[in-house]
C-alpha positions in Angstrom: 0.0 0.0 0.0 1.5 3.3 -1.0 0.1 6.9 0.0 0.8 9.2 -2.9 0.3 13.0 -2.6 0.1 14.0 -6.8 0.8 18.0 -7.1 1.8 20.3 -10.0 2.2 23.9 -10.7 4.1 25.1 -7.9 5.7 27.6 -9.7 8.4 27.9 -6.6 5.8 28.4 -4.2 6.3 25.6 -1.1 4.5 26.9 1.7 3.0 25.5 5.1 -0.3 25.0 3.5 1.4 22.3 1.4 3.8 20.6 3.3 1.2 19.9 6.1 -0.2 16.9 3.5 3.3 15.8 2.7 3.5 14.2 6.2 1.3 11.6 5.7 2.6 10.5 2.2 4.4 7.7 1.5 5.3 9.0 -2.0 5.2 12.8 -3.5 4.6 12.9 -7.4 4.9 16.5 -9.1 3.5 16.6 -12.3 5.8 19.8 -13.3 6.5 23.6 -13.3 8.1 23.3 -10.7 9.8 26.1 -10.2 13.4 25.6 -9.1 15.7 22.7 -8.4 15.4 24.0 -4.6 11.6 22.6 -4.6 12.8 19.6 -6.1 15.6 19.2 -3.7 13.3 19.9 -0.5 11.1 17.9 -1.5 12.6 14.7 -2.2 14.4 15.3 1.1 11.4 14.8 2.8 9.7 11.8 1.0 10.5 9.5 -2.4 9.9 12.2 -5.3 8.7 11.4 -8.9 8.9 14.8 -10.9 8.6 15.4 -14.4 10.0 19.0 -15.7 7.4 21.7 -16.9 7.5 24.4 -19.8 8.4 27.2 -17.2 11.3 25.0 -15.1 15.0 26.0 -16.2 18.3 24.0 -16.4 18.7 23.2 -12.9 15.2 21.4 -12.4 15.5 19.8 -16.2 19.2 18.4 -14.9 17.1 16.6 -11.8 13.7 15.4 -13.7 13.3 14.3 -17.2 10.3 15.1 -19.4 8.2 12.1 -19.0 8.1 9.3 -15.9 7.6 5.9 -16.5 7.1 3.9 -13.7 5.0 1.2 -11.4 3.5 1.9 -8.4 2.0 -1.1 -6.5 0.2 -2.8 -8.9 -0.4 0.0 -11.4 1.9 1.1 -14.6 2.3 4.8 -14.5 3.1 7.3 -16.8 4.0 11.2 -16.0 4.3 14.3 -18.1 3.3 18.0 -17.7 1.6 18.8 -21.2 -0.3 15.8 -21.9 -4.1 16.9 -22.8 -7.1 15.3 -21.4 -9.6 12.7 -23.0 -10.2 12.7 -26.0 -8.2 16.1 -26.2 -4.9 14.7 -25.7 -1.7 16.1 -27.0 -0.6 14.0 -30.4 3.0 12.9 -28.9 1.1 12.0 -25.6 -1.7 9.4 -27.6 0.6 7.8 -29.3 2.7 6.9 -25.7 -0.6 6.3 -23.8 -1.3 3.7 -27.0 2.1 2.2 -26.9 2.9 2.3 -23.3 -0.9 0.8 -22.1 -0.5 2.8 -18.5 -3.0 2.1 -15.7 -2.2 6.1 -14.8 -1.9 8.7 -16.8 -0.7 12.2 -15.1 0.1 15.4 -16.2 -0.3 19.1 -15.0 0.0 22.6 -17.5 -3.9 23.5 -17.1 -3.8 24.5 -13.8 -7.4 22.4 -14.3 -7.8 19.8 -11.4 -9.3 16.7 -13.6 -10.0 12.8 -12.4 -11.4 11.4 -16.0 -11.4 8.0 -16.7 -11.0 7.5 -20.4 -12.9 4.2 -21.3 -12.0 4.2 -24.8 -8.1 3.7 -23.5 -8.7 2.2 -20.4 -6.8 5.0 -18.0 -7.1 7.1 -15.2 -6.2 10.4 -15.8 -5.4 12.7 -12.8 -4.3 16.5 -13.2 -3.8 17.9 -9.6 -4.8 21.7 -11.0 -2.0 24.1 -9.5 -0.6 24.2 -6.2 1.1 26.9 -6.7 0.3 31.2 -6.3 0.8 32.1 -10.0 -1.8 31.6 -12.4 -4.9 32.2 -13.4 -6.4 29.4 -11.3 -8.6 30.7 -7.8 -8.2 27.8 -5.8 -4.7 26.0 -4.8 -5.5 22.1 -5.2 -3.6 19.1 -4.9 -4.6 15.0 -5.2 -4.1 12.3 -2.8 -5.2 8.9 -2.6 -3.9 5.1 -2.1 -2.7 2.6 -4.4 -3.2 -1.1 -2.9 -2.3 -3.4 -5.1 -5.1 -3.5 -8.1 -6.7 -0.6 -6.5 -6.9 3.1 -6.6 -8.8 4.4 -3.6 -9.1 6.9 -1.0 -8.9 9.3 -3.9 -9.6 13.0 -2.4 -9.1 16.7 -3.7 -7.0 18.7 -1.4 -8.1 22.2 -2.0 -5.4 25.1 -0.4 -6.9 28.0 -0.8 -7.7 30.9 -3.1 -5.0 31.3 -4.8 -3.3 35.1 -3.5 -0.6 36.2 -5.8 0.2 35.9 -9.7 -1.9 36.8 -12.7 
């Protein structure tokens, strides 16, 4: 069993509002913009980090996370990028990976748009955790976090920050 806490969007922005859910995790998956290679660090200081880079993230966070994440959690294939789309509006690149790779999971972030669709026509989850972070044009601050037992996918809950204070 494995507690994941699934953010994106940061945009540098690692406050107490955040890190009080980090905690309980058992694993931390950012989903990208991340801001700087100081989030990255802090964060997998504190629990295992999966991290994919985002349009906005420089040199030093490209250096630490790569562009997409392939991976197995528990009983479930994964697969993590930041621009991906959403069903059936998914980026070109990304289809042809989610047709070729078969994940259970599909994850990205970009749309500061919090979305748990389950496309039926592929067979995968999709999560986007909307934007933790301040900047954007989002008004609330949200993050995912559920379980992964095995098989299953449960506990699944939206974590929701607070209006979002600073940025465009």
């Amino acid at each position: 069993m494995r507690k994941i806490l699934l953010l994106s969007d940061t945009h540098g922005c690692l406050d107490e509002a955040m890190l009080r859910y980090i905690n309980p995790a058992d694993e931390i998956w950012h989903a990208g913009d991340i801001g700087s290679a100081d989030i990255v660090s802090r964060l997998g200081g504190m629990k295992p980090l999966k991290a994919v880079f985002g349009n906005i993230d420089g040199a030093g966070v490209r250096a630490l996370c790569p562009l997409n994440q392939r991976f197995r959690c528990e009983g479930k294939n994964v697969l993590m990028t930041h621009i991906g789309g959403y069903p059936p509006r998914y980026n070109p690149a990304v289809l042809e990976m989610l047709k070729q790779e078969k994940p259970d999971i599909f994850i990205c972030g970009h749309s500061h748009i919090l979305k748990i669709i389950y496309d039926k026509n592929l067979g995968i989850l999709h999560l986007n955790p909307g934007a933790a972070g301040t900047y954007g044009f989002h008004k609330v601050r949200t993050m995912l976090r559920f379980t992964i037992e095995g098989e299953n996918i449960k506990d699944m809950e939206i974590i929701e920050l607070g209006k979002r204070t600073a940025g465009i």
